[in-house]
PASEBA-1860 file (N, C-alpha, C; in nm, 3 decimals):
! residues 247
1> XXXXXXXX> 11.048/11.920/10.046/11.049/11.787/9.985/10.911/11.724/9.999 ~ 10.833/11.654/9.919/10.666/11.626/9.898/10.704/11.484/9.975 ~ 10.573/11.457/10.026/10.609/11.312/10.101/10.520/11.245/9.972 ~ 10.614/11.148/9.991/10.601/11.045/9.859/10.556/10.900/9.922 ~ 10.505/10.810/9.805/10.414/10.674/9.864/10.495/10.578/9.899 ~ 10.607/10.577/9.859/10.735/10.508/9.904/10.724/10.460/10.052 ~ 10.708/10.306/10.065/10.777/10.324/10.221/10.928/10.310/10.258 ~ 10.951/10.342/10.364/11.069/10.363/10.405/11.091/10.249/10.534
9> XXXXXXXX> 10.979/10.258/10.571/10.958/10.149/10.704/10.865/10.057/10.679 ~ 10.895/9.922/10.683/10.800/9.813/10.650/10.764/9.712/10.739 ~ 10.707/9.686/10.760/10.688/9.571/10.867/10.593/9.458/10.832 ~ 10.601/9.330/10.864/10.524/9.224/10.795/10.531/9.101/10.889 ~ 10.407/9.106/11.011/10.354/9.016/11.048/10.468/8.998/11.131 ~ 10.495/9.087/11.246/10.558/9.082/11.337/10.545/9.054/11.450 ~ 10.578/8.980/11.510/10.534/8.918/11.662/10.675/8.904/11.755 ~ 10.638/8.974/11.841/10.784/8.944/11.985/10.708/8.916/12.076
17> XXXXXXXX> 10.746/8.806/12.177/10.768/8.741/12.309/10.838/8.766/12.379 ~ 10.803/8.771/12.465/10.909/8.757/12.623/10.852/8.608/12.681 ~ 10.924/8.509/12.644/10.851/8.371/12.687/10.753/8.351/12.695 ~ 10.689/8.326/12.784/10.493/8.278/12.696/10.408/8.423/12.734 ~ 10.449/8.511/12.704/10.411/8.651/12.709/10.397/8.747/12.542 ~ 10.296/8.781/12.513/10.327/8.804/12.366/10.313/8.943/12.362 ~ 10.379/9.005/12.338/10.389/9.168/12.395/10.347/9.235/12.221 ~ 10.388/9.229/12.111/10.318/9.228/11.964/10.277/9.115/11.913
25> XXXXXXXX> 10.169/9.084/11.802/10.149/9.005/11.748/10.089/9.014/11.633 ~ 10.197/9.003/11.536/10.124/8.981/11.373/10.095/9.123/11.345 ~ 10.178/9.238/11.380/10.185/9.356/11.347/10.247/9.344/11.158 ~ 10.155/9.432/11.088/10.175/9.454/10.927/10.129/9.601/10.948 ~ 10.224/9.698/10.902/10.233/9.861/10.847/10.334/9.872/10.779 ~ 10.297/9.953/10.668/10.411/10.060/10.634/10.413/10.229/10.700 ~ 10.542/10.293/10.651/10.560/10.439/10.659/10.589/10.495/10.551 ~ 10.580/10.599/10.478/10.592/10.639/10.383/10.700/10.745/10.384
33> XXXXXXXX> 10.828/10.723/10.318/10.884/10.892/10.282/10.873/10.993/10.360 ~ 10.929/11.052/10.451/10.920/11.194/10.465/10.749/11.226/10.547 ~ 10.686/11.054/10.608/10.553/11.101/10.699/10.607/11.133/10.834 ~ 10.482/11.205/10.881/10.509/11.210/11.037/10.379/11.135/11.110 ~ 10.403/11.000/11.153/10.296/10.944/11.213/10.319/10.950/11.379 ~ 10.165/10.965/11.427/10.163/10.938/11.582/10.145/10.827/11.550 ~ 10.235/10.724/11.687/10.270/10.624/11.713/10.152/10.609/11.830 ~ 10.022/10.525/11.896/9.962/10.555/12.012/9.961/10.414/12.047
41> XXXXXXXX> 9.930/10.459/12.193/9.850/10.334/12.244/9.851/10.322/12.363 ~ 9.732/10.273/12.468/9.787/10.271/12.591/9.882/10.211/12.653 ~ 9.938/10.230/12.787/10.009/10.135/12.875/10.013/10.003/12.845 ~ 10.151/9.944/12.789/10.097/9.816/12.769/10.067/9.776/12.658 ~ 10.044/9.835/12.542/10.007/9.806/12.415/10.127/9.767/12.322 ~ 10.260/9.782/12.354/10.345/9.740/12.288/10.435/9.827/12.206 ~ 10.410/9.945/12.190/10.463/10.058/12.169/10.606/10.102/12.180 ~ 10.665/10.031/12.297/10.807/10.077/12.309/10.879/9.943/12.247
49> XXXXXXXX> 10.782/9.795/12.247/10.826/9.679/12.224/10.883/9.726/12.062 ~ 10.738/9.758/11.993/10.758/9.745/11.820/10.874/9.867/11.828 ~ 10.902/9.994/11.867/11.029/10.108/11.847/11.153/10.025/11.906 ~ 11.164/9.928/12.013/11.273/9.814/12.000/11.343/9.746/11.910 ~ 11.228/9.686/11.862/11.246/9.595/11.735/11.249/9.689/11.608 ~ 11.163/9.783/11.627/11.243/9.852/11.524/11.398/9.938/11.483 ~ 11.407/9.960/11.601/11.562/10.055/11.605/11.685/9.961/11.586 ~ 11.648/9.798/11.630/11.749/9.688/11.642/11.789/9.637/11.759
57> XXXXXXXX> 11.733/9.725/11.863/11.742/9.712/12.027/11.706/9.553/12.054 ~ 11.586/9.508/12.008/11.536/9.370/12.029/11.516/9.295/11.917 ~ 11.528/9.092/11.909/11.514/9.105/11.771/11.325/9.049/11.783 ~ 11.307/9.014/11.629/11.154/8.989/11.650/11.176/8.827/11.631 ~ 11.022/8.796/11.725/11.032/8.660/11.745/10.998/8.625/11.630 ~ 10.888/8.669/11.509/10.861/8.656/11.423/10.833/8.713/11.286 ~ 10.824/8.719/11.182/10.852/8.829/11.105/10.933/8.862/11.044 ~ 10.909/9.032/10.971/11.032/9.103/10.935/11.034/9.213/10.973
65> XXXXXXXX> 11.113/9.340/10.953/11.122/9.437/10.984/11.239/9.458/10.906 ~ 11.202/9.610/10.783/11.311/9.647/10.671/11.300/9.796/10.689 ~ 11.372/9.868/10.706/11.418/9.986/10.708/11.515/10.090/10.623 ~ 11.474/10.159/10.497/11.527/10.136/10.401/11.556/10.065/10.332 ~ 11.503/9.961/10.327/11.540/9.788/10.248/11.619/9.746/10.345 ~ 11.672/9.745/10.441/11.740/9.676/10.463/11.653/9.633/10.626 ~ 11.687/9.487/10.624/11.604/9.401/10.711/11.684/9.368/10.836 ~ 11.598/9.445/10.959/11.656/9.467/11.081/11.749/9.332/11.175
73> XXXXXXXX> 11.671/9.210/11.078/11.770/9.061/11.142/11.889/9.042/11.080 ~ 11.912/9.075/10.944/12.034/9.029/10.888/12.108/9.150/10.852 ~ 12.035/9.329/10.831/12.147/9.408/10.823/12.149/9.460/10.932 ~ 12.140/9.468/11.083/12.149/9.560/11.163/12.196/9.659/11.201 ~ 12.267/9.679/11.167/12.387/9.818/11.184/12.338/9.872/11.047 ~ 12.293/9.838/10.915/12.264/9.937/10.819/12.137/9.968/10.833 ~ 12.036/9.905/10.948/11.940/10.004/11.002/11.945/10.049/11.117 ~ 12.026/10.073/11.187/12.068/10.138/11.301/12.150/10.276/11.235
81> XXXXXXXX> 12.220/10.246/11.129/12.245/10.390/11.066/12.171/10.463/10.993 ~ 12.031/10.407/10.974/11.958/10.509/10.936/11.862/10.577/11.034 ~ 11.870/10.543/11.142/11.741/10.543/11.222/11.860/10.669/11.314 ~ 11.763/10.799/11.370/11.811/10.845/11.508/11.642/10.808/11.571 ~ 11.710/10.804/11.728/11.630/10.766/11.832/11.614/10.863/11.980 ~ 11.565/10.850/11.943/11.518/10.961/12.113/11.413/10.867/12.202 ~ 11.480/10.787/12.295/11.400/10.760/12.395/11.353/10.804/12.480 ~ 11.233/10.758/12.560/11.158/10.842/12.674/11.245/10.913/12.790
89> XXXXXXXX> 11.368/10.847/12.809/11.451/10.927/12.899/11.586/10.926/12.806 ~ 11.676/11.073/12.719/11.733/11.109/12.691/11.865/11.026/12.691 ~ 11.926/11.008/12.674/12.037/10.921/12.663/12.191/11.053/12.667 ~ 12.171/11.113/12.774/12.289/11.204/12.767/12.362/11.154/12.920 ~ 12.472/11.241/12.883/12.589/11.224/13.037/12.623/11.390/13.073 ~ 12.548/11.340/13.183/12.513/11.493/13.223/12.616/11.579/13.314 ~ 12.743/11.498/13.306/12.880/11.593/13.346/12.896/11.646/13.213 ~ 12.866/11.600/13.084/12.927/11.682/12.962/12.907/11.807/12.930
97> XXXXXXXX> 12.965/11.881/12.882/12.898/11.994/12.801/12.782/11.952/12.680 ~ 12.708/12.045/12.619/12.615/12.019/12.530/12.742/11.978/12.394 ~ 12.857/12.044/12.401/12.899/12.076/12.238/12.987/11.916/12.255 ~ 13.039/11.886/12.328/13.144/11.756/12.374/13.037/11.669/12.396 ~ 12.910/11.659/12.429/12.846/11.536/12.427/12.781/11.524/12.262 ~ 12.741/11.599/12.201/12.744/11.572/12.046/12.800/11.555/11.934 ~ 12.968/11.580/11.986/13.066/11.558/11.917/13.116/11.432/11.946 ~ 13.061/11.365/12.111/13.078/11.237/12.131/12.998/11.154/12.044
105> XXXXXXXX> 12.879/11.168/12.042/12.760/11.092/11.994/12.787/11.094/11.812 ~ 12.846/11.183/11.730/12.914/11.209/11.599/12.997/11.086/11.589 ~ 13.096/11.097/11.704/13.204/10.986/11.641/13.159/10.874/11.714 ~ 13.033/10.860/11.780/13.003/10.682/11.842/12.921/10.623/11.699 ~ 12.850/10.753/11.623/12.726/10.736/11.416/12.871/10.738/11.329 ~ 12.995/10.754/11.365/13.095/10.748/11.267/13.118/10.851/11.150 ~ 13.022/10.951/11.186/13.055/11.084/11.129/13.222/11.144/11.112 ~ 13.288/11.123/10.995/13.425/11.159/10.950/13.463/11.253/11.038
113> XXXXXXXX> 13.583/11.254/11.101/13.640/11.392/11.189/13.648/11.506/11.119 ~ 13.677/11.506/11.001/13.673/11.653/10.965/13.552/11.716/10.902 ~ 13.402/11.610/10.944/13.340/11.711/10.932/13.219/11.732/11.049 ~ 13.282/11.669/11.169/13.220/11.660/11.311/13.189/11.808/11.329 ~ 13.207/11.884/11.342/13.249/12.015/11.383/13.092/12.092/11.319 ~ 13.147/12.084/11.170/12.985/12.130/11.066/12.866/12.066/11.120 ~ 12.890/11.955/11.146/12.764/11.887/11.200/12.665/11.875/11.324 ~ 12.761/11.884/11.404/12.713/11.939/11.518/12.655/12.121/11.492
121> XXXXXXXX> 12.759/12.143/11.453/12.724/12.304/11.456/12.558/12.303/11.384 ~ 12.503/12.185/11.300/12.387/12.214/11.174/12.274/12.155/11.253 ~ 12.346/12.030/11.366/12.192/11.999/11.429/12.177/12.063/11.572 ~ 12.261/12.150/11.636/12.259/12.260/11.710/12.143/12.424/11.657 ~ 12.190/12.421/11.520/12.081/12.530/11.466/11.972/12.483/11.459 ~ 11.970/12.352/11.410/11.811/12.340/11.362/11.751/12.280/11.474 ~ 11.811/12.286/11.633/11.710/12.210/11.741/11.717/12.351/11.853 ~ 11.788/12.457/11.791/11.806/12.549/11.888/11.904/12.542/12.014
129> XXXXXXXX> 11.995/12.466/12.005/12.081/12.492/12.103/12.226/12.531/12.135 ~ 12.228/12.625/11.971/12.389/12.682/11.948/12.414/12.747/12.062 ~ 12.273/12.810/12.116/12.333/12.900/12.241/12.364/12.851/12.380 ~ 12.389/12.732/12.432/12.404/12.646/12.549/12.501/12.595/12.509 ~ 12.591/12.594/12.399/12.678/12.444/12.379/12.810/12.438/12.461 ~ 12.813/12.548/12.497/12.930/12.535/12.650/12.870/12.484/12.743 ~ 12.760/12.484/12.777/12.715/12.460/12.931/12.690/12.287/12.974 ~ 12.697/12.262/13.098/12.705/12.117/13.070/12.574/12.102/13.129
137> XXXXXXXX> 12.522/11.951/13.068/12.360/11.942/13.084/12.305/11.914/13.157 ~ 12.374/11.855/13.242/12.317/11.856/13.423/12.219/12.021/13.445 ~ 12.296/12.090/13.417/12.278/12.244/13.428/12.152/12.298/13.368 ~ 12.083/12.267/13.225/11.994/12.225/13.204/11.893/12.225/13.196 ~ 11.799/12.308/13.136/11.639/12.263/13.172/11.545/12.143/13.117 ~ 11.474/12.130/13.149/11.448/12.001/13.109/11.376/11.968/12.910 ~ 11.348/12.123/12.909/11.313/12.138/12.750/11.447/12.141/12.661 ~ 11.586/12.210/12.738/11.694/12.266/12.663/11.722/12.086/12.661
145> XXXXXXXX> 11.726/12.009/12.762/11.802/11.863/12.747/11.686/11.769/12.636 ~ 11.603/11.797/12.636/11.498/11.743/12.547/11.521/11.762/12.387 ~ 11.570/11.917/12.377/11.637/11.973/12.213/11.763/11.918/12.207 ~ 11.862/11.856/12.319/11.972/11.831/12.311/11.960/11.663/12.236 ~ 11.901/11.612/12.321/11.832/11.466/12.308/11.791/11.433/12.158 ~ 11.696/11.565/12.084/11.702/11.536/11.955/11.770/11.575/11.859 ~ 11.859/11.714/11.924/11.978/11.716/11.814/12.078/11.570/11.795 ~ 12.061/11.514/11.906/12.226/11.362/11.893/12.110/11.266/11.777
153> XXXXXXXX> 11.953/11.249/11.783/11.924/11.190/11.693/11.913/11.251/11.568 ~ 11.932/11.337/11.525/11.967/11.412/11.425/12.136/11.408/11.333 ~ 12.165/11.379/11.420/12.340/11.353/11.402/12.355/11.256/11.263 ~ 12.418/11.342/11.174/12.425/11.164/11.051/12.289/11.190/10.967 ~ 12.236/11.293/11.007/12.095/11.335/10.936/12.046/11.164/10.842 ~ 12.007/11.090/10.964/11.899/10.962/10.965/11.791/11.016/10.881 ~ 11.768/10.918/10.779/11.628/10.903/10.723/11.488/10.867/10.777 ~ 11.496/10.809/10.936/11.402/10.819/11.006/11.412/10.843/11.152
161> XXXXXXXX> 11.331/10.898/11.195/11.331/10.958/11.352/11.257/10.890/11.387 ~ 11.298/10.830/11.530/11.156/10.743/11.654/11.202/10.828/11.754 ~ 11.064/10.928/11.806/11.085/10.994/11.918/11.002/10.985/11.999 ~ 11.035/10.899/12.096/10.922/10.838/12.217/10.906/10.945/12.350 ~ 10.832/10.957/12.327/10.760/11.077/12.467/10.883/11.207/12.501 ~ 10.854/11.299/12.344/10.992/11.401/12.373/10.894/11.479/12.460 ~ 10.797/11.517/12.478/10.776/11.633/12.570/10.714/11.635/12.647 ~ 10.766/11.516/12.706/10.744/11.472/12.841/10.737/11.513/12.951
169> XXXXXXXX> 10.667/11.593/13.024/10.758/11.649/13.159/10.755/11.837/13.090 ~ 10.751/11.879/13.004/10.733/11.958/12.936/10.676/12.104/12.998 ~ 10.671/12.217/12.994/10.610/12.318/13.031/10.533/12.331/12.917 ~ 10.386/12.443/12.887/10.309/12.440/12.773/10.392/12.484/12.699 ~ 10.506/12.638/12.706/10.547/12.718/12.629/10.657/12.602/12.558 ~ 10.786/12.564/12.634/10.823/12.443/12.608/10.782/12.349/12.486 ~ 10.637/12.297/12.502/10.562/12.172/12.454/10.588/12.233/12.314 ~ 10.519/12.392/12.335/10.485/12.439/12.206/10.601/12.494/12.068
177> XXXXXXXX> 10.667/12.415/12.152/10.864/12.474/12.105/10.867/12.369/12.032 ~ 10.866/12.289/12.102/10.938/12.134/12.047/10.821/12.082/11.947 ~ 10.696/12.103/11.927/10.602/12.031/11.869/10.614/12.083/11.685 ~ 10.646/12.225/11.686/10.693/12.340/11.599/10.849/12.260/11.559 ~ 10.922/12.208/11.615/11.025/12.166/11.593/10.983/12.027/11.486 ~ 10.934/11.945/11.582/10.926/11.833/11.485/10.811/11.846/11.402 ~ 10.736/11.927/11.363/10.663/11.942/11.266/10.763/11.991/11.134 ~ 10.893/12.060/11.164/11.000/12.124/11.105/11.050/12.002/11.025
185> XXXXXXXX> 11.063/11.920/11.110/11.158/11.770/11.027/11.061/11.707/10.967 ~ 10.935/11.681/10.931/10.880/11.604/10.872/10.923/11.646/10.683 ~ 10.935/11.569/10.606/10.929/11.537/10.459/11.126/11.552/10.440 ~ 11.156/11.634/10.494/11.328/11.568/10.513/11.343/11.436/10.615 ~ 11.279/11.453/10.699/11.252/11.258/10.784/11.137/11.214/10.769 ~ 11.191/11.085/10.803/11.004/11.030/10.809/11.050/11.027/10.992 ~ 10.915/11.072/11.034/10.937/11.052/11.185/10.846/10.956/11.241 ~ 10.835/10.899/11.345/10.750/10.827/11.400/10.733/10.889/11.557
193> XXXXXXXX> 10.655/10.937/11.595/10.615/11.004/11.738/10.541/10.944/11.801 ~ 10.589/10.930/11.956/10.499/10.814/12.029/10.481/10.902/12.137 ~ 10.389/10.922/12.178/10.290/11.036/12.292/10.221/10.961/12.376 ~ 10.158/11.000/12.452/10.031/11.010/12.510/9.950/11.161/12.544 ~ 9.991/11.180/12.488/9.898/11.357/12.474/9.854/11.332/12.329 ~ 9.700/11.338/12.356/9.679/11.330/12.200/9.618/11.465/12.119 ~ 9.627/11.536/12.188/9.572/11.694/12.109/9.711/11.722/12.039 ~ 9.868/11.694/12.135/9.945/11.724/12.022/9.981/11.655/11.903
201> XXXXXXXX> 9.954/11.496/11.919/9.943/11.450/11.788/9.867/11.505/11.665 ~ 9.736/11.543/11.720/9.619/11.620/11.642/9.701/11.705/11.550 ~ 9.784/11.815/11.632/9.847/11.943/11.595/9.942/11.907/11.485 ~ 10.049/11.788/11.544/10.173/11.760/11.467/10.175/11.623/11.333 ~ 10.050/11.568/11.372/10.076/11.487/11.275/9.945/11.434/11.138 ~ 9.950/11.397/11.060/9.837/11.380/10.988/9.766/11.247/11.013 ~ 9.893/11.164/11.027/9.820/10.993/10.978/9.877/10.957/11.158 ~ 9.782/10.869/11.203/9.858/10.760/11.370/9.807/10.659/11.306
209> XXXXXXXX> 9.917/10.556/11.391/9.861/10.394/11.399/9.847/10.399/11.570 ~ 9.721/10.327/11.597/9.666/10.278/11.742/9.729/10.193/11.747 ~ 9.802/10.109/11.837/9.813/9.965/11.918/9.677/9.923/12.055 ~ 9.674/9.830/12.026/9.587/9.823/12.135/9.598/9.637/12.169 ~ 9.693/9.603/12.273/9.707/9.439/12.305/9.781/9.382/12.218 ~ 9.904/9.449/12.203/9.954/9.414/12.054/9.950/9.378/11.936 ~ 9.838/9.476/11.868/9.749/9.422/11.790/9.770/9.601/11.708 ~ 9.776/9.637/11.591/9.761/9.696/11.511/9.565/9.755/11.509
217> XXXXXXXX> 9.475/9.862/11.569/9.363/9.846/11.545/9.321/9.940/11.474 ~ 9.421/10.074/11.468/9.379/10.168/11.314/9.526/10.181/11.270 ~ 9.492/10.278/11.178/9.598/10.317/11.077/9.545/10.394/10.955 ~ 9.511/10.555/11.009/9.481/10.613/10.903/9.504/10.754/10.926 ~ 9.420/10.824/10.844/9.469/10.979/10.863/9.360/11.004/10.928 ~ 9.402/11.073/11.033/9.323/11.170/11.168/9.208/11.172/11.126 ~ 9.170/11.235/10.986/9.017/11.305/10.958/8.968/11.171/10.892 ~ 9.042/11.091/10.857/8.929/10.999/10.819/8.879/10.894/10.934
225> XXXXXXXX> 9.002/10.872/10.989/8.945/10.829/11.154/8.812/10.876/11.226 ~ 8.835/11.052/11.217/8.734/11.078/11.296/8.577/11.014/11.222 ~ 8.571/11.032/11.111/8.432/11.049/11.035/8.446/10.866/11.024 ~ 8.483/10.765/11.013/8.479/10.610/11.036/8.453/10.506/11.167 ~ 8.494/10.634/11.245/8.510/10.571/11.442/8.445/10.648/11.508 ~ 8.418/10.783/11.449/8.342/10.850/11.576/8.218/10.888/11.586 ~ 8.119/10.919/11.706/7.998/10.877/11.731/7.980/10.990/11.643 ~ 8.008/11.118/11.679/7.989/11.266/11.631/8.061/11.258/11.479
233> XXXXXXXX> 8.020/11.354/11.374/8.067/11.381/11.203/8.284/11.462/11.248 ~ 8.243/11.512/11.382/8.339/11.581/11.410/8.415/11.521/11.541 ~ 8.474/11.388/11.582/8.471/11.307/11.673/8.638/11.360/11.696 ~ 8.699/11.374/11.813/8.827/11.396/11.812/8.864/11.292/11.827 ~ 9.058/11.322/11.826/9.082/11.205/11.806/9.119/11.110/11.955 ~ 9.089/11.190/12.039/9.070/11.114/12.197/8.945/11.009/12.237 ~ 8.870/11.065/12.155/8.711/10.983/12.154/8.732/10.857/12.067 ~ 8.838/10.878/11.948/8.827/10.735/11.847/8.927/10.659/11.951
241> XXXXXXX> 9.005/10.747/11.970/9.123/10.641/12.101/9.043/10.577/12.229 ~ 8.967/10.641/12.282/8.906/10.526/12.378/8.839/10.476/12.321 ~ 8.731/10.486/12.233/8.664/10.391/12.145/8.747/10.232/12.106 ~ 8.882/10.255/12.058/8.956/10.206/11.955/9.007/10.076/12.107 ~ 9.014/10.136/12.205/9.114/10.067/12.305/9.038/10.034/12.438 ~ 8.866/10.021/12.429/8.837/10.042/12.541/8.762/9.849/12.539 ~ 8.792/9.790/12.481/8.797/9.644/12.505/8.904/9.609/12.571
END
């Protein structure tokens, strides 16, 4: 599927507070169709705030936020059904089995009972974990609970993915599993990936937006970043990131 100019994710002059604390401010991006953007920024930059407000978790103090057209203050639940989410720590119950905790997570997205079964079975293939789905996830390695984590956001096959620090904690061989994975979902999702490893953004994605003080400070594609921000014709993209964030 071609990624198209369409956005899918919109945002317009968004600002959240925590009382006289301004954690974003006056954030404006789009996402396009079927992109895969790194999400960056350091500690503190607001990063998990704006994937809050975007998923429906928090609302915004100011602004909008539309997700598929539909605007995260007044439709919430019709962007909560488009969105799967993978937060920095997995959201599983780790007495379950793999196949009973995704058949849970099916009927919490309202996936029809009679076709729970296909579905699980489709985001089990495509995250690799048909072969564990007896075992319960306590049991576990920490890459197998990581594929588990993004098969449940997969569930309901969401038009957009936010996957905040999946390979986290990661072994290299691991890293290099999962990075191959979500490079797999891009142009059937639009994904949004939030790291702090930035060589694998390099690898997995074309276009990042920086945060830096809740403030929006790039937003472009990798190679044009490098040749606009960096000292060198060939500047990586770790050098435009401290550049970008070192005020």
């Amino acid at each position: 599927m071609p990624i198209t100019e369409k956005p899918i994710i919109e945002v317009r002059n968004l600002t959240r507070r925590y009382r006289d604390r301004v954690a974003i401010e006056d954030l404006s991006f789009t996402v396009g169709e079927g992109e895969l953007l790194g999400f960056l920024g350091p500690n503190g930059a607001g990063k998990s705030t704006t994937m809050k407000v975007l998923t429906g978790f928090l609302p915004p103090s100011e602004g909008s936020v539309k997700v598929a057209g539909f605007d995260v203050s007044t439709h919430p639940m019709e962007v909560k059904r488009r969105i799967g989410y993978l937060p920095e720590t997995p959201p599983l119950y780790p007495e379950l089995t793999v196949h009973g905790y995704l058949a849970f997570v099916a009927a919490l997205k309202q996936v029809p009972g009679r076709a729970v079964k296909a579905e699980v079975a489709r985001v089990a293939g495509l995250t690799g974990v048909d072969d564990v789905m007896g075992r319960v996830l306590q049991n576990l390695s920490k890459g197998y609970q990581q594929r588990v984590g993004i098969a449940q956001a997969l569930l309901g096959s969401p038009p957009v993915l936010i996957l905040d620090e999946p390979t986290e904690g990661l072994d290299p061989v691991q890293r290099a599993d999962l990075r191959a994975l979500i490079r797999s979902l891009a142009g059937r999702h639009t994904v949004l990936l939030s790291t702090h490893i930035l060589p694998e953004v390099t690898v997995t994605c074309e276009k990042v937006l920086i945060l830096h003080q809740g403030r929006v400070v790039a937003h472009d594609a990798i190679d044009r970043l490098a040749k606009s921000h960096g000292q060198a014709e060939h500047a990586s993209l770790e050098e435009v990131f401290i550049k970008l964030t070192a005020a």
